[in-house]
TIMI-856661 format. One record per residue (C-alpha): x negated, y negated, z negated; residue number from 1; residue in three letters. Coordinates in nm, 3 decimals, m for minus. Layout:
BEGIN
- east:north:up:i:aa
- X:Y:Z:NUM:Ala
...
//
This chain:
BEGIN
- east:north:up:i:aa
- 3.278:4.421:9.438:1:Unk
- 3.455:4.371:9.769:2:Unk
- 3.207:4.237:10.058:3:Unk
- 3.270:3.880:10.242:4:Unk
- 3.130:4.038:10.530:5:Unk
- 3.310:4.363:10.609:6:Unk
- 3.313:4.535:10.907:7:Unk
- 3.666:4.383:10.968:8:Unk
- 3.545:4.042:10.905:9:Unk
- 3.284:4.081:11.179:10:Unk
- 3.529:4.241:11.439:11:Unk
- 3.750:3.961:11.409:12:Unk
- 3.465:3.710:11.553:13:Unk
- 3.440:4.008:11.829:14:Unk
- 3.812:3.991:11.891:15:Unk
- 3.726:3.556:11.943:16:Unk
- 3.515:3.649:12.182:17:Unk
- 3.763:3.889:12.385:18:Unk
- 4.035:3.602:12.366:19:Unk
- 3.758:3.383:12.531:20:Unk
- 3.728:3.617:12.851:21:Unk
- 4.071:3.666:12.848:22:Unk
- 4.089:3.301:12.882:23:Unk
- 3.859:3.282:13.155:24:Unk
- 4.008:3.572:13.312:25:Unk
- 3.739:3.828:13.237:26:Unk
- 3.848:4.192:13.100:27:Unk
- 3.890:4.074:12.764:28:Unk
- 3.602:4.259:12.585:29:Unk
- 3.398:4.062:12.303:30:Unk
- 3.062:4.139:12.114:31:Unk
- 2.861:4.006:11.845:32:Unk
- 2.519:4.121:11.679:33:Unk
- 2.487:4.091:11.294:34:Unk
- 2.162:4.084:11.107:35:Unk
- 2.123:4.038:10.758:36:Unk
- 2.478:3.925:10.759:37:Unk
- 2.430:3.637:10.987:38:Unk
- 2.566:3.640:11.353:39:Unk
- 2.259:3.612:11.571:40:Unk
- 2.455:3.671:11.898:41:Unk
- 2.815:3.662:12.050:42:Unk
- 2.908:3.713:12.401:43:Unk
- 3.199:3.829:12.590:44:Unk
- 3.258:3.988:12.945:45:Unk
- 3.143:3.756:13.242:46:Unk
- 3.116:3.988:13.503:47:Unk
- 3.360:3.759:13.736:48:Unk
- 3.233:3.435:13.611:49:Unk
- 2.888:3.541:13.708:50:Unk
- 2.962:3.806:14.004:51:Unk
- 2.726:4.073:13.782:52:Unk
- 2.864:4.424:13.744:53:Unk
- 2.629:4.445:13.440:54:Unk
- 2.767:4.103:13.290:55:Unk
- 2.929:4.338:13.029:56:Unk
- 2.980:4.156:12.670:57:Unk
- 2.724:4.443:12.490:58:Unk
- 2.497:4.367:12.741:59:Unk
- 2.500:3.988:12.749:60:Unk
- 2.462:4.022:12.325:61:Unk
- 2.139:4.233:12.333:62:Unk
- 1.986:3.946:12.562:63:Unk
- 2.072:3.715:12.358:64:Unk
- 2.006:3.871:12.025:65:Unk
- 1.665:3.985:12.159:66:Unk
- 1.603:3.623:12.223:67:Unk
- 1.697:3.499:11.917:68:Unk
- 1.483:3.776:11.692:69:Unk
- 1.172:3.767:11.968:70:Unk
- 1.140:4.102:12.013:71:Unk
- 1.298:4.388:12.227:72:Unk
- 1.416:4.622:11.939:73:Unk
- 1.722:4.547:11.778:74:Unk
- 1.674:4.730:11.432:75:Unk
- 1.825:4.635:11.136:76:Unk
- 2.124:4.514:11.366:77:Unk
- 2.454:4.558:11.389:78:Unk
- 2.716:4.560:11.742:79:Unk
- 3.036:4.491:11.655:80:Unk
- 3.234:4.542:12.012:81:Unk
- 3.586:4.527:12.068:82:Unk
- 3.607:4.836:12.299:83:Unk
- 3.383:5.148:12.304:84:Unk
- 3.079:5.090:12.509:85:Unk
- 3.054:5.263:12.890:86:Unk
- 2.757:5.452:12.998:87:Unk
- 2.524:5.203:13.111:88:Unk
- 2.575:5.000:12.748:89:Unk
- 2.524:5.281:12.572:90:Unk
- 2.218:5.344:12.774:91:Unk
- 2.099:4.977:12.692:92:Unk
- 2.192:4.995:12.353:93:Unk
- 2.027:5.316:12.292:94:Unk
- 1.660:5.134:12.415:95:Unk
- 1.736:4.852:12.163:96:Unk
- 1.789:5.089:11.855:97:Unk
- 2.046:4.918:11.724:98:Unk
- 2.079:5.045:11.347:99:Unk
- 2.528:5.017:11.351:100:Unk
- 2.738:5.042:11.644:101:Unk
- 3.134:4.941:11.545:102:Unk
- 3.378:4.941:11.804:103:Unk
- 3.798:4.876:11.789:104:Unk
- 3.944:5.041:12.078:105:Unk
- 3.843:5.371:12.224:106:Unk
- 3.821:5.394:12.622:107:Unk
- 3.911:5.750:12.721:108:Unk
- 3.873:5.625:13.126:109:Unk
- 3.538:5.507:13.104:110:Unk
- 3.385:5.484:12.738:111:Unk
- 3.049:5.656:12.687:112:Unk
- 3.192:5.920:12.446:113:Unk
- 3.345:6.094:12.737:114:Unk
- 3.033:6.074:12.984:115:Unk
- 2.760:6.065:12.767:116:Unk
- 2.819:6.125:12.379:117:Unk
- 2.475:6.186:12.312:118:Unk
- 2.320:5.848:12.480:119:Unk
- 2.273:5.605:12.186:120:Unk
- 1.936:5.616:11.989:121:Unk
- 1.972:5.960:11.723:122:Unk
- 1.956:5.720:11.437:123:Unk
- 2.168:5.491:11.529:124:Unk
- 2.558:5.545:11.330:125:Unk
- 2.868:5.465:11.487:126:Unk
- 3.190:5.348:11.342:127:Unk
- 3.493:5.369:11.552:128:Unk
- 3.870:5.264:11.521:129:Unk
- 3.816:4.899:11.374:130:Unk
- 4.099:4.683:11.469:131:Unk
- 4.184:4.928:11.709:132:Unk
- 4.555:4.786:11.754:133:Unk
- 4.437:4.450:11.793:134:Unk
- 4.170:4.553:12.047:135:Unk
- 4.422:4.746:12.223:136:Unk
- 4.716:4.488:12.210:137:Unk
- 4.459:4.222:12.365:138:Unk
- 4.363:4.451:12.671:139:Unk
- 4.711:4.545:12.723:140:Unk
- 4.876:4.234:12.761:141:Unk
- 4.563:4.139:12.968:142:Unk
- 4.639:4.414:13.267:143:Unk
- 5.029:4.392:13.232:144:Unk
- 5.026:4.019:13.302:145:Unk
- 4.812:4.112:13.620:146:Unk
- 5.041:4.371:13.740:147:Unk
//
């Protein structure tokens, strides 16, 4: 039986988010948190819009997923990001044991796989590669229409 709610389908409301920032003209990066199938948080980069280096769209999720659930852990949950988390998400990630981490598009400059591979929670699995292209495409034309 093929699943309504694939990875794919959930990465696609993370890609939304992206084209948000990128219409704001924020690094276009977009999250959401999935429990139980159900979105419980979406967020996207604001770190201009709100002069916060740590405005990040992973980070900006967890608040508001941690909100939403009324609790600190994140277990049971899902991030679906549209470009692998840095160092200091990965850090907060890793304190909100997430049970899923999915992300589209690698970042060999500054992604956490390069700095810190072993920073998320040890339980938590990662899936990485999902809609890479489109993740990619997005953050492309983003920096070559600010060159």
């Amino acid at each position: 039986m093929i699943h309504p709610f694939d990875d794919e389908y959930f990465m696609k409301r993370a890609l939304a988010e992206a084209e948000q920032a990128s219409r704001e003209g924020e690094i276009p990066v977009g999250a959401v948190i999935v429990c139980q199938d159900q979105i419980i948080a979406r967020a996207y980069n604001q770190t201009e819009t709100l002069s916060d280096v740590t405005a990040h769209a992973e980070m900006l999720a967890i608040t508001s997923a941690t909100g939403r659930l009324g609790g600190k852990y994140l277990t049971g949950c899902t991030l679906y990001v549209t470009l692998e988390p840095c160092v200091m998400c990965a850090g907060a990630l890793a304190w909100a044991q997430l049970d899923r981490i999915v992300w589209g598009a690698s970042d060999i400059k500054r992604g956490f796989m390069k700095f810190a591979p072993k920073a998320l929670h040890p339980k938590t699995q990662v899936t990485a590669g999902v809609l890479a292209n489109e993740s990619e495409a997005l953050l492309k034309s983003f920096f070559e229409a600010r060159r």
